[in-house]
N, C-alpha and C positions, 0 to 999 in steps of 0.2 A: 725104696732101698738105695738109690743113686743119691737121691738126695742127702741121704742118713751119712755115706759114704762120702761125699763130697762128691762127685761125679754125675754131670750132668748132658742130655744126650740132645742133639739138634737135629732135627729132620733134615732131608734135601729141600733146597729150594727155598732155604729157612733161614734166617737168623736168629741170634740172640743177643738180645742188651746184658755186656754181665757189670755189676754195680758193686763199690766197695765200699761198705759203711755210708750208705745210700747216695756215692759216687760215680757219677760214670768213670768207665773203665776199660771197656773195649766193646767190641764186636766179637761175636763167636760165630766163627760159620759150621756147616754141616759137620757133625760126627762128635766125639767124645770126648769132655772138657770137665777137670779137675776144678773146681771149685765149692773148698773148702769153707763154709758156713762158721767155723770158728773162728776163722782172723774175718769176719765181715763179708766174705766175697758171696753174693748170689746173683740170679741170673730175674732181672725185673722183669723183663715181658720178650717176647718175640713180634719177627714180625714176616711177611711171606714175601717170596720176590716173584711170586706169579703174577701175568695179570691179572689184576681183575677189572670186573665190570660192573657201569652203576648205569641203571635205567634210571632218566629225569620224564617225570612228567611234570611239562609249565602248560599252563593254561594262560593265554593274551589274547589281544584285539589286534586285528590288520588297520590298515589304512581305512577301508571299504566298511568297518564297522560291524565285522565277523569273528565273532569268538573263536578261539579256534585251541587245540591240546597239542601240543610240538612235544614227541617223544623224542628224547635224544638219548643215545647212549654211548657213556665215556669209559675206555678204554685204558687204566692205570696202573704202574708199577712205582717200587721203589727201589734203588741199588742196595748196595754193600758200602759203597764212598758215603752214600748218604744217608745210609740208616738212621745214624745219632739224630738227624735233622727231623725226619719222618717220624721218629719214636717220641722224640723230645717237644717240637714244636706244635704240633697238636692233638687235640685229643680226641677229634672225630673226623678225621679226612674225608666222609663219604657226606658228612653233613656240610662240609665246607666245599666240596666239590657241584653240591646241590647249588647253595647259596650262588656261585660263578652263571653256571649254566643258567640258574632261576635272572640275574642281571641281564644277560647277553642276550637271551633268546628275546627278553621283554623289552631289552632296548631297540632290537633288530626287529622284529617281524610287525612292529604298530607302522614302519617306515613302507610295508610293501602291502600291495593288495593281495586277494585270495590268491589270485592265480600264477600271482609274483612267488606269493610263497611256495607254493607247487616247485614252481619250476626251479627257484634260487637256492633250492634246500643246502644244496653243495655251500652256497657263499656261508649261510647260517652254521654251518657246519665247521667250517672254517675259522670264523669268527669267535665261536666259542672255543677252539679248542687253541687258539692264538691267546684269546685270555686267561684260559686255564694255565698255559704252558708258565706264562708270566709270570701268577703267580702261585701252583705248586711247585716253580721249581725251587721258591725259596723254602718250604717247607720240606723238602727231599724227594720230592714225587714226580716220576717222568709220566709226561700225558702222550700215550701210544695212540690214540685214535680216537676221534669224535664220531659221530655219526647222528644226523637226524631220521631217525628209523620209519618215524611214522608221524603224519598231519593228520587230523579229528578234526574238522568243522563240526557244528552242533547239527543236531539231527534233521533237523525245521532244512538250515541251510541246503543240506544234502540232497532231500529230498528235491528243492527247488531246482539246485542246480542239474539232478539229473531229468527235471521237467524239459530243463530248458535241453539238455541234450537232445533227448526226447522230440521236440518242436522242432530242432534244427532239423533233425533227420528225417521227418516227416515231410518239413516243406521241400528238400533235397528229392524227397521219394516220390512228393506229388510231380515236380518241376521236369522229374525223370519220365513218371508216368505219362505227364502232357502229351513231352517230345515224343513220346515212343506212338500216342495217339495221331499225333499230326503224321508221323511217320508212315502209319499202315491209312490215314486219310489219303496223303498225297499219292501214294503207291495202288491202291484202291480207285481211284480217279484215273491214275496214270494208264493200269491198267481197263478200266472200261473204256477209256479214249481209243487203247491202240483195241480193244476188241470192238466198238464201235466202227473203228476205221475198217480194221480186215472186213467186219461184216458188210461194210458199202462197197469196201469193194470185192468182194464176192458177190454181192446182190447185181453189179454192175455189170460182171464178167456172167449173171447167169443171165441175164435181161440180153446181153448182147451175144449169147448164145443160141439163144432164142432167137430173136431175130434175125444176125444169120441162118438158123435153120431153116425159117419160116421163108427166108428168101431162097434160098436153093431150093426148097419145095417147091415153090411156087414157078420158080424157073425153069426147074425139071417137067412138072405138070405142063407150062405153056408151050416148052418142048416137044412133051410128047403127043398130044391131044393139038392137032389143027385147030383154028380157029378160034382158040378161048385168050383173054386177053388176061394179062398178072390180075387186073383188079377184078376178074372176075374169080378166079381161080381164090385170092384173098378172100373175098366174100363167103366162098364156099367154106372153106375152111375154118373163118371165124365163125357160120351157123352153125357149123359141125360140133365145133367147140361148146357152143351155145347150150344146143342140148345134152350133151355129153355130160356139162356142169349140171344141169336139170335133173339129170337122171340120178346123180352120181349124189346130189341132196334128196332127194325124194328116198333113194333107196337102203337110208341110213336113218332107223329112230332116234336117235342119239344126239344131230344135228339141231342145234339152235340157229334156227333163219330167219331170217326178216326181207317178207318182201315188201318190194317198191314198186309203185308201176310200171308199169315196160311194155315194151311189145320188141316182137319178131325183127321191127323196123331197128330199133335201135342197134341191131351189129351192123347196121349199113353207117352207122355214123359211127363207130367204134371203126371198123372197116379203115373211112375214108381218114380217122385220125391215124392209126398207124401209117397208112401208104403216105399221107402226106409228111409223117414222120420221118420213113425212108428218104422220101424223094429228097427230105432237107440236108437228111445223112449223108446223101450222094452227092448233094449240090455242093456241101461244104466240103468235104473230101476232094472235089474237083477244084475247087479255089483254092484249096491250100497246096494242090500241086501244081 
């Protein structure tokens, strides 16, 4: 009906090419525009001034001899100052914006290795949208933003690489575990050392207990009983012992014993070893005071 009437309607955000007898003629921006189909005026095409967005997928080689899928995605508008340019100069902006980024990325990413690429995505990024700028701006088209959104290694690669992460983190985990082994070793030694030691010398302090005791007994007994001499008093003591031990095996089924030969005689030489023990303990005691 607009049409029929002359009158033709522009969205927001819109233009229009309007043509006089298949001349350009103006720009029509948003809202309600007369033009009369009788003297020649119509309106050729429109065009949007939103951004829009074009996902590229290129597919190249790195340095390192790795295929690889560089998704980039560009970011485009066109003005009002440059419509005419936009409208008139080509006739597939989104296949010509392909063509740029298809150049760039192929020239850029054979120069870096895998890992290059990873990391430099930002330069690549750059790079393409520096050449774009160049040259859409002679066709009317502002380039708002590039972005390389996403790298693809081929499958095989992937794999591999996460092998090798894999391996790295393993030899890290065994190299940990080692440490941690030597760790509770040298702490395990350290401790049965210092229990080792406390127990010598507890065994020392009860040995020397002992024979203190044995000596105050003995000096008590020679005390109190006239006549009897220390090493007789010893003797008695260590027989007592003697059989005491005898008894104390015999009266237990439980015991595993092993005898040897002996006789009664033998705590007289047990005997004369402690006393002569003592007598050393004393001797030295005196020389060093």
């Amino acid at each position: 009906m607009g049409n029929t009437l002359g009158l033709y309607q522009v969205d927001q955000a819109t233009v229009a090419v309007k043509e006089r007898f298949g001349k350009f003629e103006g720009i029509l921006t948003p809202g309600c525009h007369c033009t009369p189909w009788c003297i020649g005026v119509n309106v050729a095409g429109t065009l949007s001034l939103r951004v829009q967005q074009l996902d590229v997928r290129c597919e190249t080689k790195t340095k390192d001899n790795v295929f690889v899928t560089v998704v980039a995605s560009v970011q485009y508008r066109c003005h009002i100052e440059t419509a005419e340019d936009a409208f008139y100069k080509l006739t597939n902006p989104r296949e010509q914006i392909k063509s740029y980024v298809f150049d760039v990325v192929r020239a850029s990413v054979p120069k870096m290795l895998l890992d290059d690429v990873f990391e430099q995505k930002n330069e690549i990024a750059n790079n393409v949208k520096e050449e774009l700028e160049k040259a859409m701006r002679t066709y009317g088209y502002e380039i708002v933003q590039t972005l390389i959104v996403d790298i693809e290694p081929d499958e095989t690669v992937k794999r591999a690489m996460n092998e090798i992460n894999a391996a790295a983190r393993m030899r890290v985990a065994a190299v940990e575990k080692a440490e941690a082994e030597k760790i509770l070793q040298v702490k395990r030694a350290e401790a049965e050392a210092e229990s080792k030691y406390l127990s010598g010398m507890g065994i020392a302090r009860q040995r020397q207990a002992i024979v203190n005791g044995l000596r105050e007994s003995v000096m008590a007994f020679s005390d109190n009983v006239p006549g009897t001499s220390p090493a007789e008093v010893m003797d008695m003591v260590l027989v007592t012992q003697y059989f005491d031990t005898l008894r104390d095996i015999g009266a237990s089924s439980k015991n595993s014993t092993v005898f040897i030969p002996h006789g009664v005689g033998g705590a007289r030489d047990v005997a004369d070893q402690i006393r002569n023990g003592l007598l050393q303990g004393d001797a030295g005691k005196a020389h060093a005071i």
